[in-house]
N, C-alpha and C positions, 0 to 999 in steps of 0.2 A: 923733215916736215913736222909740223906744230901737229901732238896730238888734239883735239877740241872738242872740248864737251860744252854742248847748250843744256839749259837746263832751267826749271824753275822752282821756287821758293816752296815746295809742297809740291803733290801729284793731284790736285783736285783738278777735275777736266772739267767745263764750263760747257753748256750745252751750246750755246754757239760755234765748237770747235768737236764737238764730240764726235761726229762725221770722219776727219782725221787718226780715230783708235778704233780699235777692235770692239767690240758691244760686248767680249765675255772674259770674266777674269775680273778679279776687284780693281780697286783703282791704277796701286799701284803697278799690277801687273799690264793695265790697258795701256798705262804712262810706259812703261817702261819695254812696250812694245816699238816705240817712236824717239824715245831718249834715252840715252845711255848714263844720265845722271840724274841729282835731283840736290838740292839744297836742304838740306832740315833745320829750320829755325828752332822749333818745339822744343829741342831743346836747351837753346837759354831761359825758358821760362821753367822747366819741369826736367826732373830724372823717367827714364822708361826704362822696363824691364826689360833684362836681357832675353827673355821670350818675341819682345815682339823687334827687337832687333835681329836675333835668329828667324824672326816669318820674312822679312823684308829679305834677309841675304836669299831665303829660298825660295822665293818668290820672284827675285829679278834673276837675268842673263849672266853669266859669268863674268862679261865684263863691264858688267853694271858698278858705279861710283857712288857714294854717299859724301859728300860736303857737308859737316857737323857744326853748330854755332856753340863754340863754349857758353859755359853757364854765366847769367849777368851774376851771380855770387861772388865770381872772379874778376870779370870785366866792371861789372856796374857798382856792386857793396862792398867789393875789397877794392878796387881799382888795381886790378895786378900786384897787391901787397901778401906777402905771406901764402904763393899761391901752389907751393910745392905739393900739401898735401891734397887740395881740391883738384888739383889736375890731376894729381896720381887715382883719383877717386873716380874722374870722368872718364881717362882715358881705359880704367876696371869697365863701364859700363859700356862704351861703346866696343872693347876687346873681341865680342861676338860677332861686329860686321867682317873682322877678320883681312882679306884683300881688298875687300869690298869701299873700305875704309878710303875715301879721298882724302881733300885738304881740310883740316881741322881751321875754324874762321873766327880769329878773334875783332870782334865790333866792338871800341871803345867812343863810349859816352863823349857827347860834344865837349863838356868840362872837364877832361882830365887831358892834362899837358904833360907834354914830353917832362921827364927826370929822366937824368939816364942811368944812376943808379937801380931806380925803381924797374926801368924796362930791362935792362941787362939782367935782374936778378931772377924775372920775370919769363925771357930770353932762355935763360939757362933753364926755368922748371921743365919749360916747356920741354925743350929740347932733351932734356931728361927721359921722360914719360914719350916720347912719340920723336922717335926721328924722320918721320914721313914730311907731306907736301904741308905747309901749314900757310895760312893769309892775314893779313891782318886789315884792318879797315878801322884808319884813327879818324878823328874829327875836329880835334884841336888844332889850328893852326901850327902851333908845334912840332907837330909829326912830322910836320914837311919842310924843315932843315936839313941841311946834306948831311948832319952828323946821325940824327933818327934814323937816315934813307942808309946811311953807309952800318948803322949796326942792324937793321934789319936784313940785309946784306950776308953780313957776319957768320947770319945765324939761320940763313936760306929761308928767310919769310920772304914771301910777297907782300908787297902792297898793294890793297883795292886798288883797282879804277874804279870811279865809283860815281852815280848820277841820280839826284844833284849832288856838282860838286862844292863842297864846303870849302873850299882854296882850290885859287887854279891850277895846281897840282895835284887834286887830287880827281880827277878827272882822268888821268894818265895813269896806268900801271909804274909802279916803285920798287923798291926794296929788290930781294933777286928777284934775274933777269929771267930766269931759266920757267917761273912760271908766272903768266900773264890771268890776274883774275878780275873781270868785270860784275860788280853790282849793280844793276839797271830798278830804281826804287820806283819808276814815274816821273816825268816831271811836265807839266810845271806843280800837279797836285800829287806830294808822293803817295807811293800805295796806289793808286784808282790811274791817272792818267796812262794813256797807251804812245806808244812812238810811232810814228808815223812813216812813211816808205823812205824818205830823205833823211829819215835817224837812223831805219837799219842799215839804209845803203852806208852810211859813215862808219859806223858801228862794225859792220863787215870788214870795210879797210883799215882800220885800225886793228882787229885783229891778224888780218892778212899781214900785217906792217908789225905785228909787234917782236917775230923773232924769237919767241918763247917755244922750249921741247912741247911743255903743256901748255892750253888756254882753254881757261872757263869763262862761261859766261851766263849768269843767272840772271832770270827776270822776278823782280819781286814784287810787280806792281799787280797783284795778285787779288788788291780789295774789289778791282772792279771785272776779274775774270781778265784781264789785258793781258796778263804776264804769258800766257799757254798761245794766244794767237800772236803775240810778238816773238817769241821763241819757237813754232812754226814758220812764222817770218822770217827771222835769221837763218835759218836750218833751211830755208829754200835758196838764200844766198851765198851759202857757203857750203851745203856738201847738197846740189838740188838733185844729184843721183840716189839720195838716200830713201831706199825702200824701206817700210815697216818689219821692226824687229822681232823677231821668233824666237823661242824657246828661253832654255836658262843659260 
């Protein structure tokens, strides 16, 4: 049976759905009383101290998940070049989430195409520094070559599914099989746009369909407060027996 984490891009609850958490306990704890994961983007743009990754572990459930966005220093200003020591650097900072620690998510920039030199050497840092679940989400038409797909394979990455999608591939989960990860952005306006009941219903069986030990599924269409009542949404169609989460 496919473990499945829903989940969204950050823990901010929108008062439209606030009804749905508990009223006491900071954010993350009211979020993490209803989901078992959470996406962090924050950190592609900024480093966080290991203090407030140590609040987050003790603050959610035992088997609470963190989904981490590598830093764009690696993905966006080196483009995967020379990336041995910045990941050995990142993967020091987040070392505090401990088991806590999900898939590590590499997002590369629409301009940067498959080399396979570049990805392989890139491949290996990673793989170095963190042998856990790790995803990757390309945007180059490149990526989605069966040689991209068969060394991301290699090296037990996933590939996003991911919406919109930038090639009709990449709509579909890739790379290993063993884990299934969806980015849901909004569409047709990314960021703000919500899915609508005939998206989750799709969305549902495609996960039910994918085969994957793991599947994740983050909403990040977050500008317009959508991503928390869409990921509600899915969580009533796929586990609708799931009561409110307690404790650590």
């Amino acid at each position: 049976m496919t473990r499945l984490h829903i989940a969204t891009a950050g823990w901010t609850i929108p008062r439209a759905v606030a009804q749905a958490f508990p009223t006491d306990g900071s954010g993350l704890q009211r979020y993490a009383a209803r989901f078992d994961a959470v996406e962090i983007n924050s950190t592609f743009y900024r480093s966080h101290r290991p203090a407030t990754y140590a609040r987050w572990v003790e603050t959610t459930p035992a088997d609470f998940r963190f989904a981490v966005k590598l830093p764009r220093r690696i993905t966006h200003e080196a483009r995967l070049k020379d990336a041995a020591e910045p990941l050995a650097a990142f993967r020091a900072e987040t070392e505090q989430l401990g088991d806590k620690l999900g898939p590590l998510l590499v997002q590369l920039p629409p301009s940067l195409a498959y080399e396979v030199e570049v990805a392989e050497a890139f491949f290996v840092a990673l793989r170095d520094v963190w042998p856990g679940a790790a995803v990757c989400e390309p945007r180059h038409p490149t990526w989605f070559a069966a040689d991209a797909d068969e060394r991301l394979k290699a090296h037990r990455i996933a590939r996003v599914a991911a919406d919109p999608a930038r090639h009709p591939l990449a709509a579909a989960p890739g790379g290993w099989p063993e884990l299934a990860y969806w980015r849901l952005h909004g569409s047709p306006r990314m960021y703000y746009s919500a899915y609508e009941g005939a998206a989750l219903d799709a969305l549902a069986r495609a996960i039910e369909a994918s085969g994957a030990a793991e599947a994740w599924c983050v909403f990040d269409n977050t500008t317009s407060g959508a991503a928390m009542a869409n990921a509600l949404g899915l969580q009533a169609r796929l586990a609708p027996e799931l009561t409110p989460r307690r404790g650590r």
